[in-house]
N, C-alpha and C positions, 0 to 999 in steps of 0.2 A: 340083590342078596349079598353080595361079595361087599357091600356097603357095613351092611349088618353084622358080616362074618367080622372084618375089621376092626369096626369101631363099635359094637356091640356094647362091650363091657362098659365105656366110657359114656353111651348113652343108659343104660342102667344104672351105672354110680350118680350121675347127674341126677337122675330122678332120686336116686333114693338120697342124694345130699338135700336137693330143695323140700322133698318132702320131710326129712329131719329137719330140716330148714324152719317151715313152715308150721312141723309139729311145736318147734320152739315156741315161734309167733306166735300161736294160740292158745298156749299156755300161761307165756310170760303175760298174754294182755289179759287172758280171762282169773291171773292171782294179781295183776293189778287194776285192775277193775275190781275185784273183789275188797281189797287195801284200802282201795276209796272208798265205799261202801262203808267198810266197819269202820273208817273215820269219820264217817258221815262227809264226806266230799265229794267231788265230782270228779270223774275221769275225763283227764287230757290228754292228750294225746303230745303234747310237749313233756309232760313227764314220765311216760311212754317208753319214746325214740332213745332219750340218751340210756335207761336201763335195757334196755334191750341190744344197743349195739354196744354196749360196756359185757354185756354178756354172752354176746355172740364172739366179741376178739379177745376176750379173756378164752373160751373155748376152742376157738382158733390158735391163739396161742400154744396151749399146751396141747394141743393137737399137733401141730407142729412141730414143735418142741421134740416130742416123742416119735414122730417120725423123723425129724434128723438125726437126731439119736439113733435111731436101730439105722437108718441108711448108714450111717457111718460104719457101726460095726457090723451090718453085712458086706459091704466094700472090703473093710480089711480085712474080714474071714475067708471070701474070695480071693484076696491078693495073695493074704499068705498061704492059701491051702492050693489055688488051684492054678495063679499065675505063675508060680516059682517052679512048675516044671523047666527041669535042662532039658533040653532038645540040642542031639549031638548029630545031628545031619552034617554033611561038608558041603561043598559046590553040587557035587555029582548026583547025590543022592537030589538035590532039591533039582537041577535041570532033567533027573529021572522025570520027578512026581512032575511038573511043568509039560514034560512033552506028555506025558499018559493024559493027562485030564484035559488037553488040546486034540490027541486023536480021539479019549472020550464025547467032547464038543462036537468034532468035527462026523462022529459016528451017527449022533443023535439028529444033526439036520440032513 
């Protein structure tokens, strides 16, 4: 269970990437299959492969793209909102907090 607790999320997003994944595949073949059809041609499977991975890392792409994008500007939002706290502690105060959460360790086993 403690597996699941974990990685849960990451096994759920996996599923739902492949099956977005997959949803693609089945699309992209069944409007090109369709393509050959109304040309009166035959579907190959060589001209298939490269529209579909043309379409899947153009989609990666700006997938990407826009995720590094907002990564960036949540880093700075964070840096400058929440790391620029001053913390005016001296020596003493921080060998306080130091020994308290050592007798708290040491209370707890």
């Amino acid at each position: 269970m403690s597996h699941m607790r974990r990685w849960g999320a990451v096994w759920i997003l996996a599923a739902l990437f492949l099956g977005s994944w997959l949803g693609q595949f089945f699309n992209q073949l069944d409007e090109v299959t369709q393509e050959a059809k109304t040309h009166g041609e035959q579907f190959l499977w060589a001209d298939f492969w490269p529209q579909f991975l043309s379409a899947t890392f153009e989609n990666w792409q700006s997938e990407f793209l826009q995720l590094a994008f907002q990564a960036v500007l949540v880093a700075s939002f964070y840096q400058r909102h929440l790391f620029r706290a001053d913390f005016s502690a001296d020596k003493d105060d921080v060998d306080k907090i130091l020994v308290a959460i050592g007798e708290l360790r040491r209370s707890r086993q």
